[in-house]
C-alpha positions, 0 to 999 in steps of 0.5 A: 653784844650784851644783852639787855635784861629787859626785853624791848617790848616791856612799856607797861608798869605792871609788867615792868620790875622796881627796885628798892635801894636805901643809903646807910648814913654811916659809912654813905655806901649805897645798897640796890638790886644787883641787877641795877648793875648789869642795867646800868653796865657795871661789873655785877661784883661791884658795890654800886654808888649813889654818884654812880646812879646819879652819873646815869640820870639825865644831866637836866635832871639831875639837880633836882635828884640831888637836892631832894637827897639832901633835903630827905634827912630834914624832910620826912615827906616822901618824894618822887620825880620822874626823870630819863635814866640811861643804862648801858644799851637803853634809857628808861623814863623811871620815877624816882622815889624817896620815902620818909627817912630817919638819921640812920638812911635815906631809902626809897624805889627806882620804879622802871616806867617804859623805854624812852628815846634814844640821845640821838633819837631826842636831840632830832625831835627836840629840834622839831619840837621846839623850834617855834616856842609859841607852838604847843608840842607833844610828841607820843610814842607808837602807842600813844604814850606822851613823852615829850612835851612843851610849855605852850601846850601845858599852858594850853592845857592846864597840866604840868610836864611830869602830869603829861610825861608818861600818860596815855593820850587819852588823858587829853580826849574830850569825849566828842568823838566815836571810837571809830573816829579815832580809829579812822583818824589815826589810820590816816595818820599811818597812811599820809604821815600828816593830818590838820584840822580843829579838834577838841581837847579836855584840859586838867580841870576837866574843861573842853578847848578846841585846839588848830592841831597839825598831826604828824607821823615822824620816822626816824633813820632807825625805822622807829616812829613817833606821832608829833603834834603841833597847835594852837589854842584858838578857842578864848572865853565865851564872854570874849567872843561878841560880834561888833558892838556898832561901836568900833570894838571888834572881838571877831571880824564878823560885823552886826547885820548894820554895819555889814549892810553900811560897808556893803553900800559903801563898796557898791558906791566906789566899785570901780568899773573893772569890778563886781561884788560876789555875795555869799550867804551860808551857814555852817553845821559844826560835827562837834558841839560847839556853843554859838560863841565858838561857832563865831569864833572859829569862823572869824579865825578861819575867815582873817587867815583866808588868802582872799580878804573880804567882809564878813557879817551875820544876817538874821537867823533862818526859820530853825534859829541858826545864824545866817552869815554873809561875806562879799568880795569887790573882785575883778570880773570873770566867772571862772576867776570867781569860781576858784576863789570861793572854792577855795574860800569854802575850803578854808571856811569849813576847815577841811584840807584835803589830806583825808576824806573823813568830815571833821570840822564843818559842812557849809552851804553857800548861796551866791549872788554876783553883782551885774549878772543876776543883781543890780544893787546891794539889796538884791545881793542880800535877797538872791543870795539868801534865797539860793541858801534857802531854796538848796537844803544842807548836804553831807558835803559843802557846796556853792550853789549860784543864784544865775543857772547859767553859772551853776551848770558852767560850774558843775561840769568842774564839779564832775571833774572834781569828783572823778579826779579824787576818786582817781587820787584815791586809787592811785590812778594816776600815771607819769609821763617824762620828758626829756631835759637836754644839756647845751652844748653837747645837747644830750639829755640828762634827765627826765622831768615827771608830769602826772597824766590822768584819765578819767572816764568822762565826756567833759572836755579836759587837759592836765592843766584844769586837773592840775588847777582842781587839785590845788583848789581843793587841796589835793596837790600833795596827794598827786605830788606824791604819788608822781614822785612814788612812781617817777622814783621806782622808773628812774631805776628802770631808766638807768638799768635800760640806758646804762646810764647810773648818773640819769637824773630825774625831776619830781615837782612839789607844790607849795600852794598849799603849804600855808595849809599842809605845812609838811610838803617839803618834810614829807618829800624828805619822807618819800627819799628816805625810803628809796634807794636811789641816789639822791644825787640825781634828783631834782626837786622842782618848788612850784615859784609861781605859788607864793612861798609863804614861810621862806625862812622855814622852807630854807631849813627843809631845802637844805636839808634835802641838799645835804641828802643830795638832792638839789633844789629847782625853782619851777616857772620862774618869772610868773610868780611873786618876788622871783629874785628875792626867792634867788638870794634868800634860797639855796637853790641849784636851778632855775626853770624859766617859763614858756611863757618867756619863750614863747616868741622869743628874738634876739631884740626883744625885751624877753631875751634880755630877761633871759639873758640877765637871769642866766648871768645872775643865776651863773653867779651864784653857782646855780644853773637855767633850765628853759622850758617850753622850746618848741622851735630852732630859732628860739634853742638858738637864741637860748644857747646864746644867752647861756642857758644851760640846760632846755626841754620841750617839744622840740626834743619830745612831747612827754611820753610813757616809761614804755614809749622812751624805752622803746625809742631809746635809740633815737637820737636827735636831728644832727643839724640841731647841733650846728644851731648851739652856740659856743662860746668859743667857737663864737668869738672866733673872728670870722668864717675863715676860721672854718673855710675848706681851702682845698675843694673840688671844681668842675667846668661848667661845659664839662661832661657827666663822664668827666664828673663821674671820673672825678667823683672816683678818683677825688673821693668827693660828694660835690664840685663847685662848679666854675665858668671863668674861675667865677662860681656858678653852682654846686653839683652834687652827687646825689644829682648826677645818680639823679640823672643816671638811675634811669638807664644804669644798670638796666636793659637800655644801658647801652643804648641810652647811657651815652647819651646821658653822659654826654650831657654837660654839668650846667645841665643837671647841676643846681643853680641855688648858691648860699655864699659868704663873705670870708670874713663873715662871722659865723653866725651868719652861717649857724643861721644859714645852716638852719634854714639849708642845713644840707648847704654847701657855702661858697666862701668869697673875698670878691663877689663872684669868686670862690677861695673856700667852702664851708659846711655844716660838717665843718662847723661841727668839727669845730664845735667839736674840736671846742668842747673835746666832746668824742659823743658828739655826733653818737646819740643825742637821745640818751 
């Protein structure tokens, strides 16, 4: 392979070469540095041409080259442009230099400036970059260097492409912030591949602007990495940003002190009974200097993107001449539902999204009075709330603080879980527990799901579901989802080794509630499967449905993006979310998980069933499979199989438990009779039990001796008779039932003199009087369901009530389940 003639590790211009090169207009030829030849890969003999040098300069670039060459013999001013230059193993960002010229030549300087990216390298980055053309896009290199960017951020900004192209980053810097904020800004960067938030920005005029930027580290197959950045500019002219006039001109959502106060009484007047009013008074400190206007500004941003719309004003500045500002909510009642909206409304006010610990943004204080609970009318709405902000001083972290005491210790104890759950997220304390996912009808498990599991070191009472709550509150859901994954990736390797079981697939959960803030949930588990090896083929990705989608269309891209990877898609609790069956036909997805919640109390006429049973069908005919969560008991994996589903889990099968609890158990198998309750398809439309009947079968007198029996049971080979008086049935004697009657003298040191007489006994006398009889022509779901409640069960089979032309068990129906489905593991393990 040839090697380069600079190393890979050249990027600053001092230490790179130029070369002079001249154009003699008498014969055209063309005259360079001999090692522009072994750069551009041309024999190192060989005379270069001008056509030659211009063949390797970027097709979009090129025009422009050529017509400043033509031009350069009527203009004697120097020229330059910076363009992508491709060489033999490597392109290279080059200016491109004409310098005065006379009739004679055209001369000027290829001035070498740093590697760029590859052709396939930019072709992927360019269909990131671009895809939202009112987005501004720069992408930089590894060491900041600016390489690419797009129109909307040189509108933004104020420069050109070729001003940006080839600077540092720094060119940008608004002079706000620490060294050491930049340092530990890009550290998080590194570490979460993602950061967003507001940051200020200086344009080409020297002007601060204050930009909603998403932050990305983008890895590419080739271990090589960029750093992305995607905004918007949100901060206009001071003059644009007055509050409301009174007049109905609105530049901000946020209302004056008397139209707030209006539309305040005017929401107390109509509440209707159900609902209450939730006030909250703040202020907020910016860490970066920022004018009123743009405090107002940014603050009418945040509060329109809000996902709990409300109304917004500005009271009276407070004692140290800051803005006092003041939203309500007309909600329904119910503490802990308010509680969650104005966490999460803090959240979405002070600017932090929980990707990082560092407080870029703002710090709110809040005081909240609540309508029926510690108020009674408008006016105490304002005067408690206000009051609760005064009587608390501004803290380093953002916090409700309630007027009632009551709800301020309701809520702090969900404070104290908060705090200790993000100390275990950032530890990396978090374990995974799986459960089985088990396929029908051959219920054998093909799968693992992977739940997070924590322990904190606390006496408040708490389960996965409230952590699970907090974590979406505060935005750290991510943060869990991708340490699950991390872990559940590294196990399933384990799994398979331990069960020799290569094609074991796993199930790894993504939320996408907060993908409104985060943007990147999808990308970033594209990321994590990148970097394992395991096969992607096994891996399920289950979208939390019950949490709005909001950009299907983007998330569509990234969906199939992870199918051609291998990985197929799930959609989690199903049913419980927004526009379930629109998701269905817009997204590409592989299952479908139907939630507890329509199990829970499942039967064969209710309601529940018949949705079940219709998105099973739909689901079928769009190539995807169902998935049942939740079951817990036989009769609803009866009514389950019934309606097709494909696959279940639930405690049913196993609770979710360790890696180390399923290897150790990796043995165990299920309950046999479990597979008697699955239904067939086939075996079902068989018309009757005839299908199955034992015609040949053992019988017994009723007045016969145990000695008979005992003989019978030799010479038939046999575990039971039917026992007959007249030729009509009148019991089942089994085995078990004479070894019963006998274990207390065979064998032992009264054999002799008692055995005879126990032997003597007659059949009637130790037999079991229970009978399960059927028609023959009975369909055998009747005897599936029979088999569930006796699964030991011997059924007399009958055409006249009281006759006995056939038997059936559930080994019989097994056999011929099995015979059905030509599965040879059937009755082998059931576990793994």
């Amino acid at each position: 392979m040839k090697k380069n003639l600079f190393t890979s590790s050249f990027m600053y211009a001092d230490s790179l070469p130029s070369f002079d090169w001249r154009v003699d207009m008498s014969d055209k030829s063309f005259h360079c540095d001999a090692k522009m030849n072994a750069i551009l890969g041309l024999p190192s003999d060989q005379n270069m041409s001008i056509g030659q040098l211009l063949a390797k300069i970027d097709e979009r670039q090129i025009k422009k080259v050529k017509d400043a060459l033509s031009n350069a013999l009527h203009d004697a001013k120097p020229f330059v442009t910076r363009v992508i230059l491709t060489g033999d193993e490597e392109r290279y960002l080059i200016d491109f230099e004409i310098l005065p010229s006379d009739d004679k030549s055209i001369s000027g300087k290829i001035v070498f400036l740093l590697l760029f990216p590859t052709q396939s390298q930019e072709i992927e980055l360019l269909n990131l970059l671009f895809k939202n053309g009112s987005t501004g896009y720069l992408l930089a290199s590894s060491d900041h260097t600016i390489l690419m960017v797009n129109n909307a951020f040189c509108k933004a900004s104020g420069y050109s492409e070729g001003e940006l192209i080839g600077q540092h980053g720094s060119i940008l810097k608004s002079g706000e912030y620490s060294k050491k904020f930049y340092t530990e800004l890009w550290n998080k960067i590194d570490l979460n591949k993602s950061w967003y938030g507001e940051l200020s920005a200086l344009t080409k005029d020297g002007k601060s602007y204050t930009h909603d930027v998403h932050l990305q580290r983008v890895e590419l197959l080739d271990n090589s990495h960029f750093y992305l950045s995607a905004s918007h500019k949100i901060e206009g002219s001071s003059n644009k940003l007055s509050t409301d006039d009174g007049n109905g001109t609105v530049a901000t959502s946020i209302l004056s002190k008397t139209n707030y106060l209006t539309t305040l009484h005017s929401a107390f007047k109509n509440i209707p009974p159900e609902n209450t009013i939730v006030m909250a008074s703040f202020k907020i400190n910016m860490l970066q200097k920022r004018d009123s206007s743009t405090i107002r500004w940014l603050i009418s941003q945040r509060f329109n993107s809000m996902s709990n719309k409300g109304v917004i004003g500005e009271l009276n500045k407070d004692s140290f001449n800051e803005s006092v500002f003041s939203m309500f909510w007309v909600e329904p009642k119910g503490v802990d539902r308010i509680n969650k909206m104005l966490q999460k409304t803090l959240i979405e006010l002070t600017g932090e999204h929980g990707k990082d610990d560092l407080s870029l943004s703002s710090i709110i204080s809040m005081g909240v009075s609540v309508l029926n609970i510690d108020a009674q009318s408008p006016e105490q709405l304002i005067k408690n709330s206000m009051q609760t902000l005064a009587a608390n001083p501004m803290l380093n972290d953002s916090v409700i603080f309630y007027f009632d005491g009551r709800l301020s210790k309701r809520f702090d104890n969900r404070k104290i879980l908060a705090s200790q759950l993000k100390e275990a997220i950032d530890k990396k304390q978090i374990s995974v527990f799986y459960q089985p996912i088990v396929c029908l009808p051959l219920l054998r498990t093909v799968g693992f799901e992977a739940l997070a599991r924590f322990n904190l070191t606390t006496n408040i009472e708490y389960n996965t579901g409230i952590l699970i709550g907090i974590a979406e509150d505060y935005n750290w859901i991510d943060q869990v989802d991708r340490l699950v994954a991390e872990i559940a990736l590294r196990d399933l390797m384990v799994m398979q080794k331990e069960f020799n079981r290569p094609n074991l697939g796993m199930s790894i959960n993504r939320s996408l509630v907060n993908d409104k803030i985060s943007k990147c949930s999808l990308e970033e588990t594209i990321s994590i499967l990148q970097s394992t090896e395991v096969n992607l083929k096994n891996i399920t990705i289950e979208l939390l449905e019950s949490a709005r989608f909001v950009n299907v269309g983007q998330q569509k891209l990234w969906i199939e993006k992870l199918q051609k990877m291998g990985a197929k898609i799930a959609i989690d609790d199903f049913g419980k979310g927004f526009a379930s069956f629109d998701y269905i036909e817009r997204l590409p997805i592989d299952y479908i998980k139907i939630a507890r919640d329509f199990i829970f109390g499942l039967t064969e006429h209710s309601r529940k069933y018949l949705v079940i049973e219709s998105i099973t069908k739909l689901a079928h005919k769009i190539g995807a499979k169902v998935i049942a969560e939740g079951v817990e008991t036989e009769a609803e994996l009866i009514l389950l199989s019934r309606a097709n589903v494909d696959e279940v889990q639930g405690y049913l099968f196993s609770k979710p438990t360790s890696l180390a609890e399923i290897i150790k158990n990796k043995d165990k198998t299920f309950p046999v009779h479990l597979k008697s309750l699955i239904y067939n398809e086939t075996v079902s439309t068989m018309s009757t039990l005839r299908d199955i009947t034992l015609k040949s079968f053992s019988t017994i007198e009723m007045d016969d001796r145990l000695s008979l029996a005992l003989e019978k049971l030799q010479s038939d080979n046999v575990d039971y008779f039917v026992v007959l008086e007249k030729e009509l049935y009148q019991g089942i004697l089994h085995r078990a039932d004479i070894d019963a009657a006998l274990s207390p003298y065979l064998g032992t040191q009264v054999e002799q003199n008692r055995d005879l007489g126990t032997l003597d006994k007659r059949v009637h006398q130790v037999m079991k009087n229970t009978l399960h009889s059927l028609h023959i022509d009975s369909p055998i779901s009747k005897a599936e369901r029979l088999f569930l409640d006796f699964p030991k069960a011997i059924i007399i089979l009958f055409e006249i009530e009281g006759t006995c032309i056939g038997v059936t068990t559930i080994e019989e129906l097994l056999r011929s389940k099995l015979k059905v489905t030509k599965d040879e593991d059937f009755v082998e393990d059931y576990f793994i």
